[in-house]
N, C-alpha and C positions, 0 to 999 in steps of 0.2 A: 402698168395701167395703159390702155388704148383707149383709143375716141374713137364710138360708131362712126357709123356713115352718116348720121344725120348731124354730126357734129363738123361736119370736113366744110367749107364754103366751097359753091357752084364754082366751077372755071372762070364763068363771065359774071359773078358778081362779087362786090368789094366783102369781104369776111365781115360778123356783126361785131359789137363790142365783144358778145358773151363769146361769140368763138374764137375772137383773138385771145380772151382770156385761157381757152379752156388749151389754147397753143402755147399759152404760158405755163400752164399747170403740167404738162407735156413734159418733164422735163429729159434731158438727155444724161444716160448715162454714161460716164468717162471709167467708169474702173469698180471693182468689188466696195460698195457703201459707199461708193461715187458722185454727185449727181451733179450737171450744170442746169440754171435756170437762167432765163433772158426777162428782162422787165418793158412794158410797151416804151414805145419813143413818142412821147408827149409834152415832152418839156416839162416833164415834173421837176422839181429841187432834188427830192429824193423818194426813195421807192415807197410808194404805198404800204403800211404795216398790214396787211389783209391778203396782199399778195405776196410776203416774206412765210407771213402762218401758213397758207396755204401751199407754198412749194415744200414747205419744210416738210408737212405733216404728209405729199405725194413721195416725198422721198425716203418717209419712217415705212411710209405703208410697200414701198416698195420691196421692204425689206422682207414682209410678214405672210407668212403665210396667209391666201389668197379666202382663208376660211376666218382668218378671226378679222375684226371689224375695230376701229378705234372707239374709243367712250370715253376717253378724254384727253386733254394738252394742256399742258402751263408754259409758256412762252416768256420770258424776257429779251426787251432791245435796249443792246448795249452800243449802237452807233446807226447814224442813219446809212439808212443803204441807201447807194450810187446807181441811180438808173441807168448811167453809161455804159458799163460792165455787166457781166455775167455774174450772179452768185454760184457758188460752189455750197454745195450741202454736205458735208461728212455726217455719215452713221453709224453710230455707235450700237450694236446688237446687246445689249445690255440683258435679256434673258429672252427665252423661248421656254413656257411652259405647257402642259397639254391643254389648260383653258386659256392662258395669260400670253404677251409677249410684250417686254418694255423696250421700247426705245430711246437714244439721247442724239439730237443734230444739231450738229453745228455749223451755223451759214457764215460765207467767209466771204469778204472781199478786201482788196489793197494788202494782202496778208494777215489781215485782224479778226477778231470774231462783231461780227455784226447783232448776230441774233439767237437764242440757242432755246430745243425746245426739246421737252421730255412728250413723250406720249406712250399711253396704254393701249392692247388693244384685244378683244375678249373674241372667242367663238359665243354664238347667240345660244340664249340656252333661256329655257325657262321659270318664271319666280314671280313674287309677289309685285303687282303693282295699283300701284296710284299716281296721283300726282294732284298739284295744287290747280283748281278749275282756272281757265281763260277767264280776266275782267270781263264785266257785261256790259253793255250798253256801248261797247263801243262801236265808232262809223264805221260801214263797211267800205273796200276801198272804192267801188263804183260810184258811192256817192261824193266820193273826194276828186277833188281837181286831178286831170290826165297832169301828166310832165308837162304834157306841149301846153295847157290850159294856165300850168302855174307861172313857165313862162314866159307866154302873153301877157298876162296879168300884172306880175309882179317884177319880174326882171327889169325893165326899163325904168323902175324906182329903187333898184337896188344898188348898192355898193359895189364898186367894180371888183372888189374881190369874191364876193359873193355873185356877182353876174357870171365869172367867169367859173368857179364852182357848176354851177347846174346848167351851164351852156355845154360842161363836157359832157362826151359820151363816154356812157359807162355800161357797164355786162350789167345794171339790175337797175332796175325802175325803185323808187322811192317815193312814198305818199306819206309825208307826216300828218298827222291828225289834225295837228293844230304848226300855224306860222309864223304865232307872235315873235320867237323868239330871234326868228329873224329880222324881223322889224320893231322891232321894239325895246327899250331899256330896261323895260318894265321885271322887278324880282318876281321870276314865277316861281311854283314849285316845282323842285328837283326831279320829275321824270315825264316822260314822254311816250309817246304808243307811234307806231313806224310801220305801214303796212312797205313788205319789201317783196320782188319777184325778179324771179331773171328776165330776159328780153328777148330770150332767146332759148331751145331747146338745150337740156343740160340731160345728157346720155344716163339712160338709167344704168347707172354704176352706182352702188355705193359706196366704195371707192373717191369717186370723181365728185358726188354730192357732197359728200364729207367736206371735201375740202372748197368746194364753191362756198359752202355755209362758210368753213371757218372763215373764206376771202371777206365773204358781207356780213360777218361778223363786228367785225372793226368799224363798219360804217356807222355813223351817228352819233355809238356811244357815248364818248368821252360829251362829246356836248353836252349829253344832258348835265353833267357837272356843275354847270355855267351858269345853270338856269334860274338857281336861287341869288345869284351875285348880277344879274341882267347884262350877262358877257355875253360875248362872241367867241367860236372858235376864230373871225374872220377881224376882230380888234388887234391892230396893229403894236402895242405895247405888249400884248400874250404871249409867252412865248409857249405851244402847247407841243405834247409827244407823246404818245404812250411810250409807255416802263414797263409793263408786264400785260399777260392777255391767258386767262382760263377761260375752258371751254368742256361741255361734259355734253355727249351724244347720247341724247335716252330713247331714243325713239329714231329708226330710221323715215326718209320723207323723199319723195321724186324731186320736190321742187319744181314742180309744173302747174304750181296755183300762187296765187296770195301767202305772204307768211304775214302773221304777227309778230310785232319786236317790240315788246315790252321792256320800258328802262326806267329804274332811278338811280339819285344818285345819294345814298347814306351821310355820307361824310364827303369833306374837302376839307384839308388844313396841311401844315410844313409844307406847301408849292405843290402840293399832289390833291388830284380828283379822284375818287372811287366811285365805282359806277359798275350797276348788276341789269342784265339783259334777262329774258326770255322769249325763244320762238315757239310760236302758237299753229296750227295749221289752221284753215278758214275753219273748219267746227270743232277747232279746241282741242285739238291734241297736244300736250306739250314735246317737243320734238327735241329740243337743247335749251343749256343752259349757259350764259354765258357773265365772265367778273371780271373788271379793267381797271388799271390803274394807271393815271398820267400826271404828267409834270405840265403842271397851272403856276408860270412862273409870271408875276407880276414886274414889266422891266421899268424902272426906274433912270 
């Protein structure tokens, strides 16, 4: 996989979030189903679960012939990953068929397995479709607060964990519908609508979009969990993490508009959140599907 030229940052200006990302997703090969990956130096604790999917699933595709396309991944995290270090991705060629190819990778650091994810991946062909319509009535994101408007606004009454959440810079912009659940204790109901976009130009590859979705995948989800119990991801007694992450490609998308991110969350019970996404394109195409599962540990 390469990054056009509109993906590379000018000589004389600092690189954006999204193109630091799309350097991450970059990743370098060392050897036959080899691959190293680098995580940004942020001072995170540990590596972002959206950026572990995402190099995994550039290093399954690396594997595949350049004609068939992914359409889905089940991922489980078996240890936090180390921002300090590099991850190593082994891959596993698990079949090549004339329409089909399966892969299995395993991301490795300190000598262990960290993360490990199967994926499919189909030549395009065609068949019957439908799909379940986009909710109605919902705000469009123009009419929702900018980043910079939310804040203004709210940041300076927030909690310093949360100030420092959306003070970062991040490769996608984020408009939640609604904010109670940040400010408030209040039990709502269990899902949420999430308009998400990059910040930046993401190379028309499909390929490369694949895996930016799978990155902004991860974002938000698990929260909605929370939302009936009037938690926080940012409640200091929580201990949260994703445990597993599926994801089905029905529909390819540029990513160079508005998405919709449709989430509830079914169940929560034995210290685990369940929680189902859907990306909508601005007039309703349903594009991916995505299902999480995290550890909602109550510390005592």
């Amino acid at each position: 996989m390469s990054m056009s030229h509109d993906a590379n940052p000018s000589a004389n200006s600092a690189p954006s979030a999204m193109q630091k990302l799309l350097t991450i997703l970059d990743l370098e090969t060392l050897e036959h189903n080899l691959f190293r990956g680098n995580s940004p130096q942020v001072g995170w604790q540990r590596v972002f679960g959206g950026q572990v999917i995402g190099q995994a699933l550039v290093a399954a595709q690396r594997t595949v012939d350049r004609d068939k396309f992914v359409h889905s991944l089940h991922g489980y995290f078996m240890r936090p990953g180390d921002p300090s270090i590099p991850i190593i991705y082994e891959v596993d060629r698990i079949r090549d068929g004339a329409s089909f190819a399966t892969r299995h990778v395993l991301a490795k650091q300190h000598g262990k397995d960290i993360f490990t994810l199967s994926a499919s991946f189909q030549l395009d062909e065609p068949g019957l479709d439908h799909q379940m319509p986009m909710p109605t009535g919902v705000v469009m994101p123009e009419v929702l607060l900018s980043d910079g408007d939310m804040k203004d606004k709210f940041l300076n009454k927030a909690p310093p964990a949360v100030r420092k959440y959306w003070e970062r810079e991040r490769p996608v912009e984020i408009k939640p519908v609604s904010l109670d659940h940040y400010f408030s204790r209040e039990k709502l109901e269990p899902r949420q609508q999430v308009w998400v976009r990059a910040v930046d130009v993401v190379p028309d590859e499909r390929t490369l979009q694949a895996a930016v979705l799978a990155y902004l995948s991860d974002m938000t989800l698990l929260d909605t969990s929370l939302f009936a119990h009037g938690r926080s991801i940012f409640d200091p007694d929580l201990q949260i993490a994703s445990l597993d992450h599926s994801m089905w490609f029905h529909r390819p998308c540029k990513l160079d508009d508005w998405l919709l991110y449709t989430q509830d969350s079914p169940s929560a019970s034995g210290a685990r959140g369940f929680t189902r996404g859907s990306f909508y394109t601005r007039d309703g195409i349903l594009i991916a599907s995505v299902t999480q599962e995290g550890l909602i540990r109550v510390r005592r």
